[in-house]
Every structure is written in C-alpha cells, then in structure tokens.
C-alpha positions as a Markdown table, in Angstrom:
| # | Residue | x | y | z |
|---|---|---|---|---|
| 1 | Unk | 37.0 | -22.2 | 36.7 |
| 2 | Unk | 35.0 | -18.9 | 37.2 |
| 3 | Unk | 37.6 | -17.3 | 34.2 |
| 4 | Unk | 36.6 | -20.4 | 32.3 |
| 5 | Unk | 32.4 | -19.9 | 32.8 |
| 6 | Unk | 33.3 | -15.8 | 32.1 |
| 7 | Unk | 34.7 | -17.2 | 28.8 |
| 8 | Unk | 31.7 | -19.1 | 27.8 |
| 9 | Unk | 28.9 | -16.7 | 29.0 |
| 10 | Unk | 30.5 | -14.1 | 26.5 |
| 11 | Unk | 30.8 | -16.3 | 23.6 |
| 12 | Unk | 27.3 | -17.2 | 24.7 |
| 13 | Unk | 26.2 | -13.6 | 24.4 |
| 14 | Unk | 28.7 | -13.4 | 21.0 |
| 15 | Unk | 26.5 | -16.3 | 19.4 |
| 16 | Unk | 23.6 | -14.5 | 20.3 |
| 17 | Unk | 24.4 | -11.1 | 19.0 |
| 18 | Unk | 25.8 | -12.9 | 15.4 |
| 19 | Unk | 22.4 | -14.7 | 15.6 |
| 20 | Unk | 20.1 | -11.3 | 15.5 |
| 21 | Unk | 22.1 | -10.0 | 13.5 |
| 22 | Unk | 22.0 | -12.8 | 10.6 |
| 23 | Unk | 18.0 | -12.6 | 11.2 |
| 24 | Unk | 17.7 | -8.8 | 10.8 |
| 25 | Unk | 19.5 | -9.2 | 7.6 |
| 26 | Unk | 17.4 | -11.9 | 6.9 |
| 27 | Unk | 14.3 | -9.9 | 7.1 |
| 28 | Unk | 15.7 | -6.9 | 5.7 |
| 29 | Unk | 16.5 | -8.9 | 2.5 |
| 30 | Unk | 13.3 | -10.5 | 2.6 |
| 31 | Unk | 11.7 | -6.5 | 2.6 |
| 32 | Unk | 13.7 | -5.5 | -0.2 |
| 33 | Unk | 12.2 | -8.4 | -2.0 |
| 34 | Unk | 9.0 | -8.6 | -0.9 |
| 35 | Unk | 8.0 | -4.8 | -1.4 |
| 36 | Unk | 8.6 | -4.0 | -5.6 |
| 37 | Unk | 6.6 | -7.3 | -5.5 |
| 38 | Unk | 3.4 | -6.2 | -3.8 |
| 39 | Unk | 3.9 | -2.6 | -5.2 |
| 40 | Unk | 3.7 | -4.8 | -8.3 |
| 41 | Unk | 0.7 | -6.7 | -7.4 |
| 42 | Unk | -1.0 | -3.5 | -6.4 |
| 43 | Unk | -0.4 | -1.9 | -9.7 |
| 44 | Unk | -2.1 | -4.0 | -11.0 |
| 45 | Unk | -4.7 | -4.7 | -8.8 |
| 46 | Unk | -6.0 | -1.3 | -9.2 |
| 47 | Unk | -5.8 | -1.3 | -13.1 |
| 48 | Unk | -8.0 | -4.4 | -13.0 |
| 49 | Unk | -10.4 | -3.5 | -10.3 |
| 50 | Unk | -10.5 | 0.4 | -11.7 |
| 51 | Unk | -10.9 | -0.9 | -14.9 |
| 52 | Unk | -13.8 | -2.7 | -14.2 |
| 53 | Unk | -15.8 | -0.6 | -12.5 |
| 54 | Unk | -15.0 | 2.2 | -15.5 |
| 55 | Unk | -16.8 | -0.7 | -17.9 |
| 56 | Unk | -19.5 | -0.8 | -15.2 |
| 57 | Unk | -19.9 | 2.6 | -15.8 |
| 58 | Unk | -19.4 | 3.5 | -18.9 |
| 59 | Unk | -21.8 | 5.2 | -20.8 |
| 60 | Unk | -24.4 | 5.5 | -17.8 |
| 61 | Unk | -26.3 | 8.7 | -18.5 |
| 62 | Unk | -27.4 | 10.0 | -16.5 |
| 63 | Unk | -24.6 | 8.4 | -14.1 |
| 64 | Unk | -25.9 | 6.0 | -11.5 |
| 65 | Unk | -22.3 | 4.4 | -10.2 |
| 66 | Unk | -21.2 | 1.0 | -10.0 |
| 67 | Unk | -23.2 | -1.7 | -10.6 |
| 68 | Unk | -23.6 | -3.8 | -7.0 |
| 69 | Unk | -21.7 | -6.7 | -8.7 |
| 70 | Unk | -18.9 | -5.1 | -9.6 |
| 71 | Unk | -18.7 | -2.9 | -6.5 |
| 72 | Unk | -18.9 | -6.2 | -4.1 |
| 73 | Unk | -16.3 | -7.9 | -5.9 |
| 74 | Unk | -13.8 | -5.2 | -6.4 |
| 75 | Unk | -14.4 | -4.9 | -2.5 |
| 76 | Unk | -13.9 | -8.6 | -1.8 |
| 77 | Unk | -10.9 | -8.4 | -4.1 |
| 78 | Unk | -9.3 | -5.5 | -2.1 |
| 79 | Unk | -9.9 | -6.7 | 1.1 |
| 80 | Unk | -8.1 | -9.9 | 0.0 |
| 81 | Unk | -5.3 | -8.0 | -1.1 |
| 82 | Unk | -4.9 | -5.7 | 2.0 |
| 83 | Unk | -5.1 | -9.0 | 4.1 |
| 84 | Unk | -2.2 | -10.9 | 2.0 |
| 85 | Unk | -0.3 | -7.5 | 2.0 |
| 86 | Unk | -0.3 | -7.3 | 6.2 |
| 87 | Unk | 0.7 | -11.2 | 6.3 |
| 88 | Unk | 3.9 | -10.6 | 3.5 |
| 89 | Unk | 5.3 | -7.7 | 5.6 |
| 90 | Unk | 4.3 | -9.4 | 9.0 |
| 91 | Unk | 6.4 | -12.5 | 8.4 |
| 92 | Unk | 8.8 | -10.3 | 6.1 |
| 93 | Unk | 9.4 | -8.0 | 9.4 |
| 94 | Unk | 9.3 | -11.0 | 11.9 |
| 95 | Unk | 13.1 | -11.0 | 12.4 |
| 96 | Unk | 13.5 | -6.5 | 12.4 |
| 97 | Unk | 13.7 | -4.7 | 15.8 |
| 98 | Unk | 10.6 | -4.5 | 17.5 |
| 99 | Unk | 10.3 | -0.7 | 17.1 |
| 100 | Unk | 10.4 | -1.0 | 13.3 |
| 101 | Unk | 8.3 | -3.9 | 12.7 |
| 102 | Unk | 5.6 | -2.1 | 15.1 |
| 103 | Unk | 5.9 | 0.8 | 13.0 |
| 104 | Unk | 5.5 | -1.1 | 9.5 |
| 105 | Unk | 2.1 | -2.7 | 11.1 |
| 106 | Unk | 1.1 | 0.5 | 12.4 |
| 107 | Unk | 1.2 | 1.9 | 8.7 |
| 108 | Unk | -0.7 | -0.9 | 7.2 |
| 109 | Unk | -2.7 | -0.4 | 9.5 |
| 110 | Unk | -3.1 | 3.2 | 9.0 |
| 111 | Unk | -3.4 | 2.5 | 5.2 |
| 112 | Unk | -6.7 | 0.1 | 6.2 |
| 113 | Unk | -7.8 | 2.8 | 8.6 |
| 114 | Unk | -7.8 | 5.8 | 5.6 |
| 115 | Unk | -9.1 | 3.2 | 3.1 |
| 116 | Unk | -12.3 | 2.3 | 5.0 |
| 117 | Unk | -12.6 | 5.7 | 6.4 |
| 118 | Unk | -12.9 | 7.3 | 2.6 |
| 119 | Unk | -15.8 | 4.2 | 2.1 |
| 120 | Unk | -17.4 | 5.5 | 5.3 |
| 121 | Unk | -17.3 | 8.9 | 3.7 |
| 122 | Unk | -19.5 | 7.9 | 0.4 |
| 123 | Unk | -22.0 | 6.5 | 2.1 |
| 124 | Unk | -22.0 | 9.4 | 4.7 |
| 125 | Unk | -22.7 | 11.5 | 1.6 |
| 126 | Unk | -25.1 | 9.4 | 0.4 |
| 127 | Unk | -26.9 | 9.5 | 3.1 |
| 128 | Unk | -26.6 | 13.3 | 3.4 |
| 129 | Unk | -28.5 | 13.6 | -0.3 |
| 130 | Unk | -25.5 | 14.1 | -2.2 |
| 131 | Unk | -25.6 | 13.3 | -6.1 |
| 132 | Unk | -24.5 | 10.6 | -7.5 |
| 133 | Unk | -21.6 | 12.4 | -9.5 |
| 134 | Unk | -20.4 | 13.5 | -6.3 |
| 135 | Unk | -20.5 | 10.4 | -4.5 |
| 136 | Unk | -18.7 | 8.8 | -7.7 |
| 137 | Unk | -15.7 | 10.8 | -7.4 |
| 138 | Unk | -15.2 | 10.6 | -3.7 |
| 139 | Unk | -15.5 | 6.8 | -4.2 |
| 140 | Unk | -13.3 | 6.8 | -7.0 |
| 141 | Unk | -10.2 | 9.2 | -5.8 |
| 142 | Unk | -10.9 | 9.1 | -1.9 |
| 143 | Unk | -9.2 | 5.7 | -1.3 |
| 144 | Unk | -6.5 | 7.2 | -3.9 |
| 145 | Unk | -5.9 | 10.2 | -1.8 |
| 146 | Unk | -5.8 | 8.3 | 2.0 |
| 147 | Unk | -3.2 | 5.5 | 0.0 |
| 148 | Unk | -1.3 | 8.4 | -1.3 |
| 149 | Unk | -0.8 | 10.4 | 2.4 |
| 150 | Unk | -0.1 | 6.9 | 3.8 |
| 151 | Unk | 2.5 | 5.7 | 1.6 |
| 152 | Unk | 4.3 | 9.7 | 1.8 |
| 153 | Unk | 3.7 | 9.3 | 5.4 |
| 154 | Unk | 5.2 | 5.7 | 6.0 |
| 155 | Unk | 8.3 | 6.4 | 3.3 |
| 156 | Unk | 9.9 | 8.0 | 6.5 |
| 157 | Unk | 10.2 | 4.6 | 8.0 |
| 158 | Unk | 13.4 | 3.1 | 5.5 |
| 159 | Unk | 13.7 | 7.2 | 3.7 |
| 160 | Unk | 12.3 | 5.5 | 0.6 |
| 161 | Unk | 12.2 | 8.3 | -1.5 |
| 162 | Unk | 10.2 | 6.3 | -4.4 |
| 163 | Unk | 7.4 | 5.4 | -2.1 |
| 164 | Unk | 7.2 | 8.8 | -0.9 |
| 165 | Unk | 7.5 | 9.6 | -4.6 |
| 166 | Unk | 4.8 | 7.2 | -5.3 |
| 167 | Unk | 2.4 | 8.4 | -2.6 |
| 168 | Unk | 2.9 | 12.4 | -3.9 |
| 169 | Unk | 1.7 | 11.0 | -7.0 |
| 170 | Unk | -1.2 | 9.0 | -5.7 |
| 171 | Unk | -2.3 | 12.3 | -4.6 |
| 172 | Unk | -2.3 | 14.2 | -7.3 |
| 173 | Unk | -3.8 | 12.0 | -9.5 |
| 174 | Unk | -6.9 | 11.5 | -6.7 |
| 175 | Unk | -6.7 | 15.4 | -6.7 |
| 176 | Unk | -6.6 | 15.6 | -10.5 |
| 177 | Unk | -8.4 | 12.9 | -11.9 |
| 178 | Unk | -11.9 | 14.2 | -10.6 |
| 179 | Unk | -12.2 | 16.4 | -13.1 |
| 180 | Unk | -12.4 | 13.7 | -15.6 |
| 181 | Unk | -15.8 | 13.5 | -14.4 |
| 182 | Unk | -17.7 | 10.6 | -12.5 |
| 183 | Unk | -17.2 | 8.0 | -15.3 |
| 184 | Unk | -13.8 | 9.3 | -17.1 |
| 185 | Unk | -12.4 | 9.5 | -13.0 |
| 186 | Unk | -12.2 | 5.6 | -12.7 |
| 187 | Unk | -10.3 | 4.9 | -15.9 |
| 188 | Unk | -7.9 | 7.9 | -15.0 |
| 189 | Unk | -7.3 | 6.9 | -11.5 |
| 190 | Unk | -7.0 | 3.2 | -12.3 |
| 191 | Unk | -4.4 | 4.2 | -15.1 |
| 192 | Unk | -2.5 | 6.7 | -13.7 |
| 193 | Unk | -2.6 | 4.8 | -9.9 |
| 194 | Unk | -1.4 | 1.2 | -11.4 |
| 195 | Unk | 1.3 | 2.5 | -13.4 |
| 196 | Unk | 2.5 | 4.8 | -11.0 |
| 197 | Unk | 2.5 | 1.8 | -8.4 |
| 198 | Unk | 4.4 | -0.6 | -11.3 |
| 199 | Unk | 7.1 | 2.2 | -11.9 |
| 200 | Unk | 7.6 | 2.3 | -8.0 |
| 201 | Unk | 8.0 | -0.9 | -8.0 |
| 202 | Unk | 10.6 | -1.2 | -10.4 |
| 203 | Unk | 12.4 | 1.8 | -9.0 |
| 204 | Unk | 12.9 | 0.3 | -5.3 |
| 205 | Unk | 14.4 | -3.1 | -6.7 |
| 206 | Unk | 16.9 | -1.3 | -8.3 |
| 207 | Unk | 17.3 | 0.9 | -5.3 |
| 208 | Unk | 17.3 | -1.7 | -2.9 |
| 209 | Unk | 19.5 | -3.6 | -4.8 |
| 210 | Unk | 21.8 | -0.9 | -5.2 |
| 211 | Unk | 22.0 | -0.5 | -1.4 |
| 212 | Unk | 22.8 | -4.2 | -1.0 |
| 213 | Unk | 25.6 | -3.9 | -3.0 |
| 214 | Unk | 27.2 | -0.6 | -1.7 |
C-alpha cells in the first residue's frame, strides 16, 4: 500500500513538472510572438506621433514648440501605448519563472521611469529659463535616449542581440538627430526611431523563429 501511494505521489509530482513545463513554453512562444509585434506597433507609433508634432512645428520661426494639441494627444497616445505594452508582456510572461517575469516588468517599468523622467527634465528646464530650442531637443531626443539605454539594458534578459542592437541605435540617433535643429530633430528622430524599431522587429521574428526550430 505505502509502495503503491510512493508510486502515485511521484507521478503526481511528474504531472506537475510536464505541466510547468508545457506553460513556460507556452509563454515563451507567446514572447516570441508577441514582441516583433509591439516593436512593430512602436515603430510606428513614433513615426506617427513624431511626425505630427514635426507638422506642428514646421516652419515656426522663431521656434515656439509643439502646439498644446498636438503635445496632449501624442501624450495621451503614448501613455496608451506603454499601458497596452505592460498588459501584452504581463499576460505573455504569466506562465515564465518568477525571476524572469519580475525582471521583464521591472524593465517596463524602468522604460516608464526614464520616459517620464526625460518629460520631468523639459519642464525642469523650462522652468530654469532655458530657450525654447533647447527645450525642443531635449523633448524630442530625451525620451529617445532613456528608450535607447533601456532597451540595451533589458536585451540582457533573453541575450537579444537585435534589441540591444535596436537600443544602440536609439541612442545614437537621440545623440545625433539634435543637430538637425529644434524643428528638423522631430522628423529625424521619428524617421530614424520608427524604422529602426520596424527593422528590429522583423529581425527578432526571424531570430526567434530560427531558435524555435533549432
């Protein structure tokens, strides 16, 4: 009777073991599909939302920024974004080991963090007296720059060299584009940003895919 019960408590603890494993590799599919899509989204996202403000912009001498329209919706429109981005890679990472889903929301989190720390910054300028041109480019390639450090920072977590591709890239073109000027900076970091992200994107299917099928 007690060999019988031994039996059963290890196929128990089998049936258990087959079960994590089958949702880990779950998850882990549903990662490789989920993130060439949001890179996707987010290329885009920041040639439409760069490329508006650029048209808000545009011509504006001498240059004044944004207008308030444009600046509250592209904000509204990010913040969206970020919030659908933490909910895909919550539910995607639902089934992973708890120390790598904690780390994947402590890098979105992160990302959000240097994001509204590089707003923070313009308006700490502002407030110090800084020009408008200057407070244009910070607003322009600061969120760049703290994307760009989070994504080469987070690629450690899967050693995705494309993100951490992507994210050397990012920071270059924030680093680079501000000499374009207040008004050419939005058009060259919306451009240079969204197709980088829409590359990446297309680069990790293929890597992820290729890994599945190693």
């Amino acid at each position: 009777m007690d060999e019988e019960s031994g039996q059963e408590t290890e196929l128990d603890a089998q049936a258990a073991v087959a079960i994590m494993q089958a949702a880990q590799k779950r998850a882990r599919r549903e990662l490789a599909v989920s993130q060439p899509v949001m890179l996707a989204a987010w290329g885009a996202i920041y040639i439409i939302a760069y490329g508006a403000l650029w048209l808000s912009v545009r011509g504006q001498r001498p240059y004044s920024g944004p207008t308030s329209g444009v600046a509250s919706a592209v904000s509204i429109f990010a913040l969206i974004a970020l919030t659908v981005t933490a909910a895909v890679v919550a539910r995607a990472s639902s089934g992973v080991g708890g120390r790598r889903s904690e780390q994947r929301r402590l890098y979105y989190l992160a990302l959000s963090v240097g994001i509204v720390g590089a707003f923070v910054l313009e308006a700490a300028l502002d407030n110090g007296g800084a020009s408008r041109a200057v407070i244009g480019l910070i607003g322009a390639s600061g969120p760049v720059l703290a994307t760009g450090i989070a994504y080469m920072a987070g690629s450690a977590i899967d050693v995705a060299w494309p993100v951490f591709g992507l994210g050397a890239w990012l920071v270059v073109t924030a680093a680079g584009s501000a000499f374009a000027g207040p008004v050419g900076v939005w058009l060259a970091d919306g451009l240079s940003g969204g197709l980088a992200f829409l590359l990446t994107a297309i680069i990790s299917w293929r890597w992820a895919h290729g890994e599945r099928g190693a």
